[in-house]
Backbone as a chain_set.jsonl record, in Angstrom:
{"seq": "XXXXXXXXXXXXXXXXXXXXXXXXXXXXXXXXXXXXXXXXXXXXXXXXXXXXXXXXXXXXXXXXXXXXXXXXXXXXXXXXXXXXXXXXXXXXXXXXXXXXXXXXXXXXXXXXXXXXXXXXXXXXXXXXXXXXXXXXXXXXXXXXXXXXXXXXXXXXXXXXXXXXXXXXXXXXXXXXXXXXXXXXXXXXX", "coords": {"N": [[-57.857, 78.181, 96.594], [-60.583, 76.645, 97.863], [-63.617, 76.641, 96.831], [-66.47, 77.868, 98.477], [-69.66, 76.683, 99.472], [-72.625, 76.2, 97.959], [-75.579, 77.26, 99.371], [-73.855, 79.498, 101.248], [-72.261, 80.805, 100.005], [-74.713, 82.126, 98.877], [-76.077, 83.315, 101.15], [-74.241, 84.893, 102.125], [-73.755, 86.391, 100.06], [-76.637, 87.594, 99.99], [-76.736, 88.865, 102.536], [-74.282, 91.056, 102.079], [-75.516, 92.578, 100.104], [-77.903, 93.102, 101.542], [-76.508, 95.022, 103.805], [-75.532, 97.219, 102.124], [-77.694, 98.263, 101.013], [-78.751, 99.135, 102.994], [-76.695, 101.197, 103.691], [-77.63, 102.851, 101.945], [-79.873, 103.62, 102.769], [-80.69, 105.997, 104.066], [-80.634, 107.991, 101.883], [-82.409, 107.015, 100.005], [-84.434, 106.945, 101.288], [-85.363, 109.551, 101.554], [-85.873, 109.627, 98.509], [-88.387, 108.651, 98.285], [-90.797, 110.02, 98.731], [-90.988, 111.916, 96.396], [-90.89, 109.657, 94.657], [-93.477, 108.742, 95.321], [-95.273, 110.457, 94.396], [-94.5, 110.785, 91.867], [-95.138, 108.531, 91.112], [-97.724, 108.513, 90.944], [-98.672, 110.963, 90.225], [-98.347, 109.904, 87.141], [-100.348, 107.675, 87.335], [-102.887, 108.793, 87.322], [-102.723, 110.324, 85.159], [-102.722, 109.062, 83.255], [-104.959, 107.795, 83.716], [-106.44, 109.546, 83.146], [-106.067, 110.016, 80.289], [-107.422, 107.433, 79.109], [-110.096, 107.674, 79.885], [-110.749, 109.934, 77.877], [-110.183, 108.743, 75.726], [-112.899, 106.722, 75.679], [-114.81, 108.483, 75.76], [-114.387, 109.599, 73.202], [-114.991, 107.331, 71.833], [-117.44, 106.644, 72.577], [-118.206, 109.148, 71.396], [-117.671, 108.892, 68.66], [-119.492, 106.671, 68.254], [-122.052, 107.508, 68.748], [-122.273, 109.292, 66.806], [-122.649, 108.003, 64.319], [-125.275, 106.169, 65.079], [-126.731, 108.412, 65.729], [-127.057, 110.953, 62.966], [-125.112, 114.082, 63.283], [-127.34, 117.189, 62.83], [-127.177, 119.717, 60.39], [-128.377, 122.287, 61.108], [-128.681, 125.395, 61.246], [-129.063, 128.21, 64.134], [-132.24, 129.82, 64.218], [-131.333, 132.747, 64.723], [-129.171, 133.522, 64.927], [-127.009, 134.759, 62.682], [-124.603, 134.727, 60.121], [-121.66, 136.68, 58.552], [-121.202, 136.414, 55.832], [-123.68, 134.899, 54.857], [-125.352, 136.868, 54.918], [-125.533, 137.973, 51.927], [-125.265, 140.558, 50.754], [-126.97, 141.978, 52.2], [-128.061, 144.416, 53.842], [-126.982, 144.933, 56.945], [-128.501, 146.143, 59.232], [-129.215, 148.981, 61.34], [-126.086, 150.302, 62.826], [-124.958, 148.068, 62.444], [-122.197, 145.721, 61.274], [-120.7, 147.105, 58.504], [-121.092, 145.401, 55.243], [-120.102, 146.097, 52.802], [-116.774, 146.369, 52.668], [-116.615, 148.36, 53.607], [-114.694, 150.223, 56.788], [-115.227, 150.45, 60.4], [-116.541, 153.263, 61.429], [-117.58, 154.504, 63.136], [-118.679, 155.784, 66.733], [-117.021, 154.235, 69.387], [-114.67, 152.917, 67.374], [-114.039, 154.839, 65.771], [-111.711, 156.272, 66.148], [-109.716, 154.436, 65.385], [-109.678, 153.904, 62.903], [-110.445, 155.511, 59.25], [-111.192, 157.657, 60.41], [-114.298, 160.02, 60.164], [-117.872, 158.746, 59.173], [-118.871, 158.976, 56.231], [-121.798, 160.527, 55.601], [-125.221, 161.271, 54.148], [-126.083, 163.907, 53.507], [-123.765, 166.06, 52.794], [-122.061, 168.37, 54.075], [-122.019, 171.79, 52.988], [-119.627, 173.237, 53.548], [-116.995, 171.667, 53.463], [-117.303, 169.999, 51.511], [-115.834, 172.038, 49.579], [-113.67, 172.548, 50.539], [-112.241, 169.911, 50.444], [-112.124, 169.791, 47.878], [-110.475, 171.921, 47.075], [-107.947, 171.77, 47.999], [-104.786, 170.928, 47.635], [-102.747, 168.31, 47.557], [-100.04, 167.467, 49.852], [-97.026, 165.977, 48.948], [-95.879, 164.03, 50.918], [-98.705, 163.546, 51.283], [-99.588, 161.393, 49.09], [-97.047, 159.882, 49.458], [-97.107, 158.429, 51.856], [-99.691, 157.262, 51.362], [-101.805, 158.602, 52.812], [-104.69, 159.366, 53.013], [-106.048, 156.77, 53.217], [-104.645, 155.772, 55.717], [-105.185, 154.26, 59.143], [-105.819, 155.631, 62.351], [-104.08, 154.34, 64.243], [-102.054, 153.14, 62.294], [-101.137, 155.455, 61.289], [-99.846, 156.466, 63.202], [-97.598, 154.521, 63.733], [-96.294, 155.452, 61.853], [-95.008, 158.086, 62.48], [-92.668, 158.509, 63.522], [-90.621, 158.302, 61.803], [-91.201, 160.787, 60.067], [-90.14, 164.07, 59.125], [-90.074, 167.282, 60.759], [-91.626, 169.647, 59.42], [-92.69, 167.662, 57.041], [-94.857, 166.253, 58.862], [-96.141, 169.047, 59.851], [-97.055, 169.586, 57.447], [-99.103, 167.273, 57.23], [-100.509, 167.774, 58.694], [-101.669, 170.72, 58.202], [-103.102, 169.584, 55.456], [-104.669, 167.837, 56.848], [-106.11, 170.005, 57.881], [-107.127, 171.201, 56.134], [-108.984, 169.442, 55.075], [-110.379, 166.931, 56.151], [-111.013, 167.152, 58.534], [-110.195, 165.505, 61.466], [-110.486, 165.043, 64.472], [-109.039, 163.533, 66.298], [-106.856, 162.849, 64.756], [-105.768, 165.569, 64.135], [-105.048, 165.788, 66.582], [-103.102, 164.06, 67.028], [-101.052, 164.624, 65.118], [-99.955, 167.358, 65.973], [-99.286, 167.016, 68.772], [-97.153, 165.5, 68.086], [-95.427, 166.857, 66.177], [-95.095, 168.726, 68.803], [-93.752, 167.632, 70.567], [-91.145, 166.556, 68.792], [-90.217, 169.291, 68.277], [-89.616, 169.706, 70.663], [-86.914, 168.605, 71.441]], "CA": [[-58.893, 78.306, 97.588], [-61.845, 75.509, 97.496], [-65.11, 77.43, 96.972], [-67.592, 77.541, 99.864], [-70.911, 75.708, 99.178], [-74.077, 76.953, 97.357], [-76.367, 77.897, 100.403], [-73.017, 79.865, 101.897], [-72.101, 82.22, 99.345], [-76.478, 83.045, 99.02], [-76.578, 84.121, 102.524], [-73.082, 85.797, 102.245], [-74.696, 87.76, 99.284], [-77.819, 88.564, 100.955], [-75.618, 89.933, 103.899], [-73.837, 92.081, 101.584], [-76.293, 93.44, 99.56], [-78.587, 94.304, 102.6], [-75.278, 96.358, 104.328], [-75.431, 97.993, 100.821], [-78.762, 98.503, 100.966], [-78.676, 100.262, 104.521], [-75.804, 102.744, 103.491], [-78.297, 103.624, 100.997], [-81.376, 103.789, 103.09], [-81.226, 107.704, 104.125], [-81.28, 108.593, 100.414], [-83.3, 106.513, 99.613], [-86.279, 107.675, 102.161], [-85.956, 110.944, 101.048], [-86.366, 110.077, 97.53], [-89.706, 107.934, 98.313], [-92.312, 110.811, 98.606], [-90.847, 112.252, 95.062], [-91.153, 108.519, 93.332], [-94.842, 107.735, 95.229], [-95.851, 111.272, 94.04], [-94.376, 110.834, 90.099], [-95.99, 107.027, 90.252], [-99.452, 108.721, 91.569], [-99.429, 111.685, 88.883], [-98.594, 109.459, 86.3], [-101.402, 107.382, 87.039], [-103.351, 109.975, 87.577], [-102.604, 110.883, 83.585], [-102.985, 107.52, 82.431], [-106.742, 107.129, 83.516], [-107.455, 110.496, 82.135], [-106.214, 109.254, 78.876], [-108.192, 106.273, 79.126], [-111.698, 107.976, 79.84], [-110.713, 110.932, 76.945], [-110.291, 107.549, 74.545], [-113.554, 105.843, 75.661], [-115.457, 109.519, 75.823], [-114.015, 110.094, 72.034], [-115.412, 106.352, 71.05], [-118.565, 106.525, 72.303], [-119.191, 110.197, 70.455], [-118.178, 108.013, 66.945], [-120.91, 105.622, 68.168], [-123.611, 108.023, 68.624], [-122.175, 110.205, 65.312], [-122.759, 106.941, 63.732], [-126.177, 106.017, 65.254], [-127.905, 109.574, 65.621], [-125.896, 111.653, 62.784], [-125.313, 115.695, 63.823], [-128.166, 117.693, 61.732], [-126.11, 120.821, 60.276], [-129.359, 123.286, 61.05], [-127.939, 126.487, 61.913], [-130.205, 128.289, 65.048], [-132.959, 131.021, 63.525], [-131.183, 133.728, 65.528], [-127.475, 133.195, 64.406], [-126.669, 134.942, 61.059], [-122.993, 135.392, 59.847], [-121.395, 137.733, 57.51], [-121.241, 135.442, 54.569], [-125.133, 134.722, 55.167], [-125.777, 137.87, 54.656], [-125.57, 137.778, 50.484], [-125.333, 141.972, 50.08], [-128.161, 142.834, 52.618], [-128.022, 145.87, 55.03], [-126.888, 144.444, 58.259], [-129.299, 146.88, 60.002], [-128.552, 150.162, 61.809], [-124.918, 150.324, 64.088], [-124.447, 146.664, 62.325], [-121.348, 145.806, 60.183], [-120.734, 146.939, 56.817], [-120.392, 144.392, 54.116], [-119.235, 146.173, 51.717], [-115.485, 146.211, 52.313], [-115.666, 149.644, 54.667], [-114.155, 150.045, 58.253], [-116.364, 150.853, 61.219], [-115.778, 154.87, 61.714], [-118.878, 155.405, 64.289], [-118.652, 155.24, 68.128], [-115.339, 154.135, 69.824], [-113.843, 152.554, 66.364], [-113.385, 155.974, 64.795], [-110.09, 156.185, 66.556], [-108.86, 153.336, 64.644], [-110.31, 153.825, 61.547], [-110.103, 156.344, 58.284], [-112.218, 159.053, 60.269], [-115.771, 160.19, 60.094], [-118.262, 158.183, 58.287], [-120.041, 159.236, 54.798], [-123.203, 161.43, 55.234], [-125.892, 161.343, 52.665], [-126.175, 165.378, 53.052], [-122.478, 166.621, 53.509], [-121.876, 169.755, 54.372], [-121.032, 172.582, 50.976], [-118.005, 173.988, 53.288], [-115.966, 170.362, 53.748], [-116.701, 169.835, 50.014], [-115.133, 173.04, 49.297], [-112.309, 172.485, 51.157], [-111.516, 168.807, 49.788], [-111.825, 170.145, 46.208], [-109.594, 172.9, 46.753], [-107.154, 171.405, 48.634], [-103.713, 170.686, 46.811], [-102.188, 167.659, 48.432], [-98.545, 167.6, 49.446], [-96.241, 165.185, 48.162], [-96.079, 163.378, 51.403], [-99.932, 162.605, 51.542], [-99.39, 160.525, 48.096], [-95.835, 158.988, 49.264], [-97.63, 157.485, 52.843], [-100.892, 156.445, 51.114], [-102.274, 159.189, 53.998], [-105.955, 158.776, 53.047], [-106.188, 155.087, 53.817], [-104.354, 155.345, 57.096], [-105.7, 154.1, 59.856], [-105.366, 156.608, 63.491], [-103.125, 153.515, 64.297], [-101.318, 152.751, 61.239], [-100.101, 157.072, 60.961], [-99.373, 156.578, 64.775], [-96.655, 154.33, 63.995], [-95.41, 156.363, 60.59], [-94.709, 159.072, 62.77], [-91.022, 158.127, 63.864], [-89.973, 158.538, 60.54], [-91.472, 161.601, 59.538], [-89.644, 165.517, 59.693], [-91.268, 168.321, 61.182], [-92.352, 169.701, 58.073], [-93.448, 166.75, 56.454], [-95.757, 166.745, 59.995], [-96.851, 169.994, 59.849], [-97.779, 169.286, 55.723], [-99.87, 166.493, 56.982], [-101.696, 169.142, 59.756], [-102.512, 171.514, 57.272], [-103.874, 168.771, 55.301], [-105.699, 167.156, 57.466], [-107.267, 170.845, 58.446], [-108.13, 171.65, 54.914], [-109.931, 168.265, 54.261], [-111.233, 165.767, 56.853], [-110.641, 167.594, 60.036], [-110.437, 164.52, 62.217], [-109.979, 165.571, 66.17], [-107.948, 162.41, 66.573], [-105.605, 162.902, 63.721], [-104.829, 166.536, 64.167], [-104.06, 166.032, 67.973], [-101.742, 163.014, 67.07], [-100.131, 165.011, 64.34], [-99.881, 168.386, 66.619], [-98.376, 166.407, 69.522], [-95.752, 164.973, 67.655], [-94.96, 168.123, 66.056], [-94.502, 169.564, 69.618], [-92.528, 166.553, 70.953], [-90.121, 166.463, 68.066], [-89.459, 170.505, 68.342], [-88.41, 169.88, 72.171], [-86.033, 167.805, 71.596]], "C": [[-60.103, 77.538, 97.125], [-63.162, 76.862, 97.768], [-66.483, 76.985, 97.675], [-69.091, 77.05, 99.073], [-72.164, 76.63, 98.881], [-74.529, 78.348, 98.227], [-75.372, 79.394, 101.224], [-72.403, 81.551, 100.621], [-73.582, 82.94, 99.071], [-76.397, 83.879, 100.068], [-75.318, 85.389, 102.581], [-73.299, 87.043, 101.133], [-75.367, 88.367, 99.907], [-77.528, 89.125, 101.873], [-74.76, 91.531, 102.886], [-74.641, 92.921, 100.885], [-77.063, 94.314, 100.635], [-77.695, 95.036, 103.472], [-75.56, 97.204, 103.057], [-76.639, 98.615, 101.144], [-78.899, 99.637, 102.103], [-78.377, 101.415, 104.683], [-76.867, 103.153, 102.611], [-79.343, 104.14, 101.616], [-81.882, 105.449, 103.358], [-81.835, 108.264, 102.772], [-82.068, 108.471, 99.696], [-84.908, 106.802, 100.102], [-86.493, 109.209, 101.627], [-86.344, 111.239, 99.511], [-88.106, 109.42, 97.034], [-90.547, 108.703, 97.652], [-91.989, 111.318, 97.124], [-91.816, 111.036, 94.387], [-92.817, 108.391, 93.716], [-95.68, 108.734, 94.322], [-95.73, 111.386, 92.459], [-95.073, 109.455, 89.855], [-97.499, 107.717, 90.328], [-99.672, 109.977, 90.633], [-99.157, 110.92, 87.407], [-99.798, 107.858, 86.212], [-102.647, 107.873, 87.073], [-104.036, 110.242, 85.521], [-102.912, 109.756, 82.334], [-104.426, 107.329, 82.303], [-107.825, 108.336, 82.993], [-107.476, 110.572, 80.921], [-107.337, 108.323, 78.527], [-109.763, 106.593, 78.737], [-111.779, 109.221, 78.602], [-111.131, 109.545, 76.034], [-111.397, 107.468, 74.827], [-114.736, 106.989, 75.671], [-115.491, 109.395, 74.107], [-114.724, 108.288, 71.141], [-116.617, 106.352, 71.044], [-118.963, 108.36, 72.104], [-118.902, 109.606, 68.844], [-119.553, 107.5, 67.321], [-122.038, 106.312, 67.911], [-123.586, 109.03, 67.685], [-122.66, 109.419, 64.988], [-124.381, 106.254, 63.837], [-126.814, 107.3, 65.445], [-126.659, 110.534, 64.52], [-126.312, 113.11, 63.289], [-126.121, 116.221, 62.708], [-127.099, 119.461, 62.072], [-127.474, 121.755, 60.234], [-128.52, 124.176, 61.961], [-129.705, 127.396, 62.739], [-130.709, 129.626, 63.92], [-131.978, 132.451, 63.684], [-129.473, 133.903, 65.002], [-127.467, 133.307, 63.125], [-124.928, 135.522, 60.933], [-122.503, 135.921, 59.009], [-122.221, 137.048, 56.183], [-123.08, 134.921, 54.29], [-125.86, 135.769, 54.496], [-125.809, 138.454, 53.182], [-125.798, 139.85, 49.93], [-126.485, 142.848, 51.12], [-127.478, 143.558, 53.637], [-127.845, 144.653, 56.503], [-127.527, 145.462, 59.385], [-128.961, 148.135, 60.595], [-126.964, 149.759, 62.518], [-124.525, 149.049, 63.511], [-122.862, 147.099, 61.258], [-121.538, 146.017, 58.966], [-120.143, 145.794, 56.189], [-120.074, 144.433, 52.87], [-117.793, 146.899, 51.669], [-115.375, 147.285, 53.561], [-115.282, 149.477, 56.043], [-115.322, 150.709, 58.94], [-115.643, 152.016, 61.545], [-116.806, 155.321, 62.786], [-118.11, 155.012, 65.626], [-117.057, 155.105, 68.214], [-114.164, 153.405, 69.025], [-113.53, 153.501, 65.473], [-112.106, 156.211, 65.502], [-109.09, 155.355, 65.844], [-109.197, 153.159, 62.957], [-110.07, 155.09, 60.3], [-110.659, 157.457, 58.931], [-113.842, 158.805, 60.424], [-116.614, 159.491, 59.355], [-119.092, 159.081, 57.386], [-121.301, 159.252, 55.49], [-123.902, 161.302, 54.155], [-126.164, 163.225, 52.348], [-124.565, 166.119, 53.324], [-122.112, 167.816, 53.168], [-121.032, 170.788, 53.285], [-119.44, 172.826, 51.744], [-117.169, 172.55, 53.256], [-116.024, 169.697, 52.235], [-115.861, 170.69, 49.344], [-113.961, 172.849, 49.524], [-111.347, 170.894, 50.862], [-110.954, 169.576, 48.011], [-110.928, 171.134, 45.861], [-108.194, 172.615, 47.497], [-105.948, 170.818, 47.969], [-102.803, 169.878, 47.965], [-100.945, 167.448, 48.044], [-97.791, 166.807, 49.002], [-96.08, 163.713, 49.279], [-97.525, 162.564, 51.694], [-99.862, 161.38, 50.666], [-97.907, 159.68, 48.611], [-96.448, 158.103, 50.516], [-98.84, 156.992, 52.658], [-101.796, 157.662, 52.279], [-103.733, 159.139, 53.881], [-106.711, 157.8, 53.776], [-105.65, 154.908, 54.847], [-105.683, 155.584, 57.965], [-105.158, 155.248, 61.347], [-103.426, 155.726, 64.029], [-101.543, 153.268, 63.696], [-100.488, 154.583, 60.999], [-99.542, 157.356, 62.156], [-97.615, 155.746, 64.405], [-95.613, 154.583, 62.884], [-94.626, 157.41, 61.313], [-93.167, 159.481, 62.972], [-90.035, 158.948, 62.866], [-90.25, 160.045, 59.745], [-90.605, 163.144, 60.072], [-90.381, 166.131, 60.002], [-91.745, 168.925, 60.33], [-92.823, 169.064, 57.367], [-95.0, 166.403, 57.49], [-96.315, 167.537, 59.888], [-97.43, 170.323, 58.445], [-98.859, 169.001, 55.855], [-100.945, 167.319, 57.996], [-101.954, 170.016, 59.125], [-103.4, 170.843, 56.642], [-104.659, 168.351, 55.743], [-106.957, 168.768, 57.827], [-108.049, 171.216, 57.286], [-109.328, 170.666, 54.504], [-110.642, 167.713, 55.362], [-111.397, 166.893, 58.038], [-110.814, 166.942, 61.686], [-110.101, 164.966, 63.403], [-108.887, 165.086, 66.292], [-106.292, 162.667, 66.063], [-104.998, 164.233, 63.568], [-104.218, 166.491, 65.811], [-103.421, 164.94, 68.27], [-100.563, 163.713, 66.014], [-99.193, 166.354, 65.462], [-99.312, 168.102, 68.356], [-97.507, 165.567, 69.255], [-94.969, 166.097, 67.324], [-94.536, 168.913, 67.346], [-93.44, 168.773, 70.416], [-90.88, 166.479, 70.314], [-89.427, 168.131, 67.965], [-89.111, 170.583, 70.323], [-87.617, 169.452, 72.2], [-84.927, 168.895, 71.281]], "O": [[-60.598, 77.803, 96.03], [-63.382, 77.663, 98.677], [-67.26, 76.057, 97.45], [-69.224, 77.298, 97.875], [-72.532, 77.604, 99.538], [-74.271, 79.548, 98.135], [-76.046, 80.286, 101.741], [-72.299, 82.776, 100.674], [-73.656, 84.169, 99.044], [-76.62, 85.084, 99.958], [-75.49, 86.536, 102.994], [-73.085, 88.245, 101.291], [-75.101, 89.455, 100.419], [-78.195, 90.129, 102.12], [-74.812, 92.726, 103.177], [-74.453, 94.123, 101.072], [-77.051, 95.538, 100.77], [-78.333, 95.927, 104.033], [-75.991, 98.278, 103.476], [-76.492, 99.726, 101.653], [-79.13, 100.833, 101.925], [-78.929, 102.356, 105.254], [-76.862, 104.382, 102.684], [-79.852, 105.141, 101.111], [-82.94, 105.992, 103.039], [-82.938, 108.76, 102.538], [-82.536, 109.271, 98.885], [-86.009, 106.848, 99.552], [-87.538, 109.811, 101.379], [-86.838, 112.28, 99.078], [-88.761, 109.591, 96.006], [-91.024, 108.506, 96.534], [-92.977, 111.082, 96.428], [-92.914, 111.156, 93.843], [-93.573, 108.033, 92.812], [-96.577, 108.301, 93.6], [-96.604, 111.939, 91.791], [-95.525, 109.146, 88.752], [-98.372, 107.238, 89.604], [-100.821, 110.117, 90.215], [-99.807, 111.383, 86.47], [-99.961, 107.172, 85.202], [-103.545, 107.089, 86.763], [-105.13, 110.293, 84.958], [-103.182, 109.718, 81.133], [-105.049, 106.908, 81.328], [-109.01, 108.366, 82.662], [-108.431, 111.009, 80.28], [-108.11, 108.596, 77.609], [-110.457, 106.13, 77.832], [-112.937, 109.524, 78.318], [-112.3, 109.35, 75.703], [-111.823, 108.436, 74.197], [-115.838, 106.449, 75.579], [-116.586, 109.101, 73.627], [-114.853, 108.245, 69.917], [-117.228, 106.152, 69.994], [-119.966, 108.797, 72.668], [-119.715, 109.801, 67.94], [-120.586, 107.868, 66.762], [-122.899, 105.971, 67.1], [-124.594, 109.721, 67.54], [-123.83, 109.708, 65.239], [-124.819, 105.798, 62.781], [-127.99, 107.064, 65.17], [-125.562, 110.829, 64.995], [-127.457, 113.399, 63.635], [-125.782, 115.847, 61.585], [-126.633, 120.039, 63.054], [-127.725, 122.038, 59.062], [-127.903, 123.903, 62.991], [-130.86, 127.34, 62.316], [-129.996, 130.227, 63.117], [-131.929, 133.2, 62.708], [-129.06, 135.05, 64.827], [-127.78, 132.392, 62.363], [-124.328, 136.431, 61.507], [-123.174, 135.52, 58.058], [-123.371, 137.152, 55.756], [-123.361, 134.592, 53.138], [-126.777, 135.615, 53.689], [-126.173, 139.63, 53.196], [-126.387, 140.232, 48.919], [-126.813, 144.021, 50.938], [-126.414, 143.229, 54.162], [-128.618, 143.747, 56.817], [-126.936, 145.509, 60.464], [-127.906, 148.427, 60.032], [-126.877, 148.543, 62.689], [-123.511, 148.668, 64.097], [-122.524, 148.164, 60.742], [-122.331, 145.376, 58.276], [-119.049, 145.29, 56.443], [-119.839, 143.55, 52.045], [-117.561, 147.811, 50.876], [-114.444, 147.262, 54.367], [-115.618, 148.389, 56.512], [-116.198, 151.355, 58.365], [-114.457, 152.012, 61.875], [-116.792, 156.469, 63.23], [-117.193, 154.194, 65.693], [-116.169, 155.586, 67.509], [-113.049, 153.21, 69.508], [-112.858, 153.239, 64.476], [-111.324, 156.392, 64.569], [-107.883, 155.578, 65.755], [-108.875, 152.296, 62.14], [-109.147, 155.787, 60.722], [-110.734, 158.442, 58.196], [-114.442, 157.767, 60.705], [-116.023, 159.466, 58.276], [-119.93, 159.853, 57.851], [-121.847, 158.235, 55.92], [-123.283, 161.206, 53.095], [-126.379, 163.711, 51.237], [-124.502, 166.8, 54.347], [-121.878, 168.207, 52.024], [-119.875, 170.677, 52.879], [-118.372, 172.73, 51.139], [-116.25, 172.896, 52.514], [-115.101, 169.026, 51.772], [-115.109, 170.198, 48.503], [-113.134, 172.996, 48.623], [-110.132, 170.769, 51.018], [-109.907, 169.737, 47.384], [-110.558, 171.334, 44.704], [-107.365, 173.522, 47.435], [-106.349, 169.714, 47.6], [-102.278, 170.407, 48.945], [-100.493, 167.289, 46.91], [-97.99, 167.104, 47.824], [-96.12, 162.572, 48.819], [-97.624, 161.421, 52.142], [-100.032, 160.299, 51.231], [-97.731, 158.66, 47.943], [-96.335, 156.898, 50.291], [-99.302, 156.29, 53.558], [-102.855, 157.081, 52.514], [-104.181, 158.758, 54.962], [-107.622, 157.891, 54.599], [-105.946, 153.815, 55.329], [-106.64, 156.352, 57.865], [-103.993, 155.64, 61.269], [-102.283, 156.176, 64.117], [-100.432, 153.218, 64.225], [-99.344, 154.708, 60.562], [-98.815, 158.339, 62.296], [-96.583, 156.312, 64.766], [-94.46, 154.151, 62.864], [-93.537, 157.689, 60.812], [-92.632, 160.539, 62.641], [-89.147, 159.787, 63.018], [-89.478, 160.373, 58.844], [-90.446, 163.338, 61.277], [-91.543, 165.855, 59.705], [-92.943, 168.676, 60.462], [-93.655, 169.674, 56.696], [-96.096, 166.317, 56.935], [-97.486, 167.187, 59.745], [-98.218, 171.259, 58.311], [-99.781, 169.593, 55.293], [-102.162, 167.31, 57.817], [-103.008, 170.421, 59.615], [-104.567, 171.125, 56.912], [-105.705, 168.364, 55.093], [-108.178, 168.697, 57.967], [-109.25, 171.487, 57.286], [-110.32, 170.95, 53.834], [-111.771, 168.193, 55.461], [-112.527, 167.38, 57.992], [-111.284, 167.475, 62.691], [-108.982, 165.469, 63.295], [-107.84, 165.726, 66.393], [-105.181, 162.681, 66.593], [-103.905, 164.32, 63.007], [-103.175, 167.035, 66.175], [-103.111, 164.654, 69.427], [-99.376, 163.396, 66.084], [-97.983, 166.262, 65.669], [-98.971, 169.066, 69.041], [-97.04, 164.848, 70.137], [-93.97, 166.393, 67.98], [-93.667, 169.768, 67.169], [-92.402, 169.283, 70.836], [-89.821, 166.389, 70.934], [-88.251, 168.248, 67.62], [-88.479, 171.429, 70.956], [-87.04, 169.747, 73.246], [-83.735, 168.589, 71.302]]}, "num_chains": 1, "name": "protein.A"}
């Protein structure tokens, strides 16, 4: 078979491709609004790159021509600042203790240290013979929190140890009516 002439197989392409093209055209319209909408958020993302870069060059420039002065404001003091001094009434302690006043005694060891404390609650620490479980859970140093989620694990007598305890010594509200509703939870069962 002699092969038809240049111009003759072009047009006989371009005929076939655009039939091709045609069968395609439904699918093709419906995938338009997708592609104009992924070309239009990714330029979109491109020119907010662009102005982040040219934002981020000119703050070198003016680090570089005005530098930042590290003056901290009069009014703004932070722990570490504070070199041992009294952080004022209701302020944080800085020496190591937890906040026990107001709505952080729930989460905390209890009542805070008095400078006059009362003869009967010394009486009753000093005579108080702690059970074997206060020393095996650290029970002192718990937090309302931290004996909230000991509880699981504990028997009803080891419970009702730590509720005597707690009545002979601290007598925290919190901590006997988390001990004293477990204790009644775990005897319904």
């Amino acid at each position: 078979m002699a092969t038809a002439p240049y111009g003759v197989r072009l047009l006989v392409g371009a005929a076939v491709t655009a039939f091709e093209e045609t069968r395609k055209l439904p699918q093709t319209i419906l995938m338009y609004p997708m592609t104009i909408v992924s070309q239009l958020a990714h330029l979109v993302m491109k020119m907010q790159q662009d102005v982040a870069d040219l934002v981020n060059k000119g703050d070198e420039a003016l680090d570089q021509l005005f530098p930042p002065k590290d003056e901290q404001p009069e009014w703004a003091t932070f722990d570490e600042d504070l070199d041992g001094e009294a952080a004022g009434p209701g302020g944080p302690s800085t020496d190591g203790e937890r906040l026990t006043e107001g709505r952080f005694a729930l989460f905390t060891g209890g009542e805070p240290d008095t400078a006059d404390p009362e003869p009967a609650n010394e009486a009753k620490l000093g005579n108080a013979d702690p059970p074997d479980i206060v020393a095996d859970l650290d029970y002192e140093s718990l937090t309302l929190a931290q004996l909230r989620a000991r509880l699981s694990s504990l028997r009803i007598a080891e419970l009702e140890e730590l509720l005597a305890y707690e009545g002979a010594t601290k007598s925290r509200a919190p901590f006997q009516t988390l001990l004293a509703n477990r204790i009644t939870r775990a005897t319904a069962k």
